[in-house]
C-alpha positions, 0 to 999 in steps of 0.5 A, a space after each residue: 901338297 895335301 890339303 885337308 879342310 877341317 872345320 870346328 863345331 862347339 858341342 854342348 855335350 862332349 866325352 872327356 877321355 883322358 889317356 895317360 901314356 898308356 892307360 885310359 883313367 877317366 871318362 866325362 860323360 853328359 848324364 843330365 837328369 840321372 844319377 851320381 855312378 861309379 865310374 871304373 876305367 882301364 887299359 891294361 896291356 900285354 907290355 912290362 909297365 905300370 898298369 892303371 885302374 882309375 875309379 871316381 864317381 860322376 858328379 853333376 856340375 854346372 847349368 847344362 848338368 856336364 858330369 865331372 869324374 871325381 876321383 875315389 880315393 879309397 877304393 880296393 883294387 885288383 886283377 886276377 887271372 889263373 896265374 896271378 892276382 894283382 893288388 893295385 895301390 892308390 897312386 893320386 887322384 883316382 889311379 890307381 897302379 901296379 907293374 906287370 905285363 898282360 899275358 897273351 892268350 891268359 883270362 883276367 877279372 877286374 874287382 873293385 870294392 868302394 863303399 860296401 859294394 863289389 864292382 866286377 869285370 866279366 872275363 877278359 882275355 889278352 888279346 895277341 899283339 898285332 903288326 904295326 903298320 908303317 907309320 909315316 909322317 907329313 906336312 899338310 894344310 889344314 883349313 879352319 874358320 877364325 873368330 870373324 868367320 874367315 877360312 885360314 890355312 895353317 901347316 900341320 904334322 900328320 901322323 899316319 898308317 900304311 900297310 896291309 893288315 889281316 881281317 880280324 885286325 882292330 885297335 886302339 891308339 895312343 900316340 905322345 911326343 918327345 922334342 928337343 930343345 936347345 938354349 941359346 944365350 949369347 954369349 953364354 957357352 954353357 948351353 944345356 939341351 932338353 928332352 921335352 915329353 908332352 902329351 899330344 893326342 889331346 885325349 882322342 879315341 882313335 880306331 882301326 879296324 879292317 871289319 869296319 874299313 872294308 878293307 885290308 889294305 890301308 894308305 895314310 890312315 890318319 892317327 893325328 895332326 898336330 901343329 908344326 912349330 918350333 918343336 919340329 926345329 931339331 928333332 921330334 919324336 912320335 911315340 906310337 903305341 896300338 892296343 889290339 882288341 877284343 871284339 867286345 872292347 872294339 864295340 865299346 870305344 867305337 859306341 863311345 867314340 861316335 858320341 864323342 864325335 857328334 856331340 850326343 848326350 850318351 844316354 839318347 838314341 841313337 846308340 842309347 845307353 852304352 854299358 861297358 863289361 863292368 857290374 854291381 855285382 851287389 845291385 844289378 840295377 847300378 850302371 856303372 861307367 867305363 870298361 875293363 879292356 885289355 890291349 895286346 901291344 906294340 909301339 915304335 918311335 919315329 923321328 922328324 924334324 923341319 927339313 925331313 918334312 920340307 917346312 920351315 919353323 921359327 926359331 923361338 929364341 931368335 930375338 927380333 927388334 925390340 923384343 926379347 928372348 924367352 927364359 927357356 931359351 936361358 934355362 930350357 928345364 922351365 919347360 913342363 916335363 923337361 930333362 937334360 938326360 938324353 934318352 937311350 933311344 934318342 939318335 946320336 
């Protein structure tokens, strides 16, 4: 069995991604000592969905000056290319939204309007859509240290990449779960099963790409671990999506992600500054927050559960002495995110 050690550091400056589903809408950063910024991020896809712009403004709070985004709410928002221009509605807490597909090959320009001043993209254009390696799953240990110092070994769900992929290879992923959930309620019969959604890739950046790899062959190229609980008891579902992206793009969220990983504040050197493609174009000297990228993707489900991995979970609604049964177990719809539809592409 794998065994990976993973050891825990507290940074007092940290990025805060927060991806929904598909889309990247916020980004904390450290900015200590400078001052408030627009902050415009989006994630734009070559797949027929709801497509997101988030704009906020970052705001200093608390003792060691760690910026919230906070969400503008009246801001104009579009996305135009040669084909057709897309007008953004606002739907809550800075997002703001429209429904169409990204076309492979087309350019776009991003344009927000908060205030009296305009906010503009350079040219973007949809990268293609790349194979997707094979995706696999496993159960590892992983090793940490607890409160009194000790190293603990607990199983996780890895989730990872096998396959060859071409040189001018580079990507983005985003990866969320689905599960499903049994009530059990002796004597009751009338039991009902519950398709819970949950986001699981706690809003990290997670790259591939062959340039920086060396190497065009990838085995186990890990995407993300999680916990292996009572989720894994009947079925899971990994939902994986891969962004392609331009050259450009690929620089940012690696500048990013590297400031994220080591704690920096985002303004020191090394990288120093990191600007996305975003400007005023009314005052040049404003540096706006966050980047215009555009993915081509592709995504794929796979399924697991406890026997396919070769674990065994406990069963949260198997009532022990002097215990009792938790009230989802009664009604699994108390469950966040929860539904008795069954999905259309869940296994019969």
């Amino acid at each position: 069995m794998l065994t990976k050690k993973k050891f825990i550091i507290n940074f007092g400056c940290f990025i805060l991604l927060s991806l929904l589903m598909s889309c990247i809408t916020q980004i904390n950063y450290d900015v200590s000592n400078e001052k408030t910024r627009i902050v415009i991020n989006s994630l734009i896809t070559s797949k027929f969905e709801t497509q997101k712009v988030y704009v906020g403004r970052s705001v200093l709070t608390g003792t060691n000056s760690i910026t919230n985004s906070v969400p503008i709410q009246n801001a104009t928002v579009r996305i135009m290319s040669s084909i057709e221009d897309f007008e953004f509605v606002h739907d809550k807490d800075g997002t703001y939204t429209a429904s169409f597909a990204g076309v492979i090959g087309e350019t776009y320009v991003m344009e927000v309007v908060v205030d009296g001043q305009t906010y503009r993209s350079t040219s973007q254009t949809m990268p293609n859509a790349l194979p997707l390696p094979v995706p696999d799953t496993e159960l590892i240990n992983i090793q940490s240290l607890n409160s009194a110092g000790n190293l603990i070994n607990d199983k996780f769900v890895n989730i990872n990449l096998t396959g060859t992929i071409t040189d001018d290879f580079k990507a983005l992923y985003r990866i969320n779960g689905e599960y499903e959930f049994m009530e059990f309620n002796p004597p009751s019969t009338t039991l009902k099963t519950c398709y819970v959604t949950e986001s699981i890739d706690n809003n990290t950046i997670k790259l591939l790409s062959a340039k920086d790899l060396r190497t065009n062959n990838i085995q186990k190229f890990n995407l993300l671990d999680i916990p292996f609980d009572a989720r894994f008891l009947r079925l899971y579902a990994f939902k994986i999506a891969q962004y392609h992206l331009s050259d450009e793009s690929l620089s940012y969220w690696n500048k990013v992600n590297l400031i994220s990983n080591t704690g920096m504040n985002i303004f020191d050197a090394p990288p120093g500054k990191i600007l996305g493609n975003i400007k005023n174009v009314n005052d040049p000297n404003d540096e706006v927050l966050g980047n215009f990228t555009l993915g081509g993707v592709r995504d794929t489900i796979i399924f697991t559960n406890m026997v396919k991995l070769g674990g065994v979970v406990t069963d949260i609604c198997q009532v022990r002495f002097n215990s009792s049964r938790p009230e989802v177990c009664i009604n699994c719809l108390l469950l966040p995110f929860s539904t008795t539809i069954k999905p259309d592409y869940w296994p019969l």
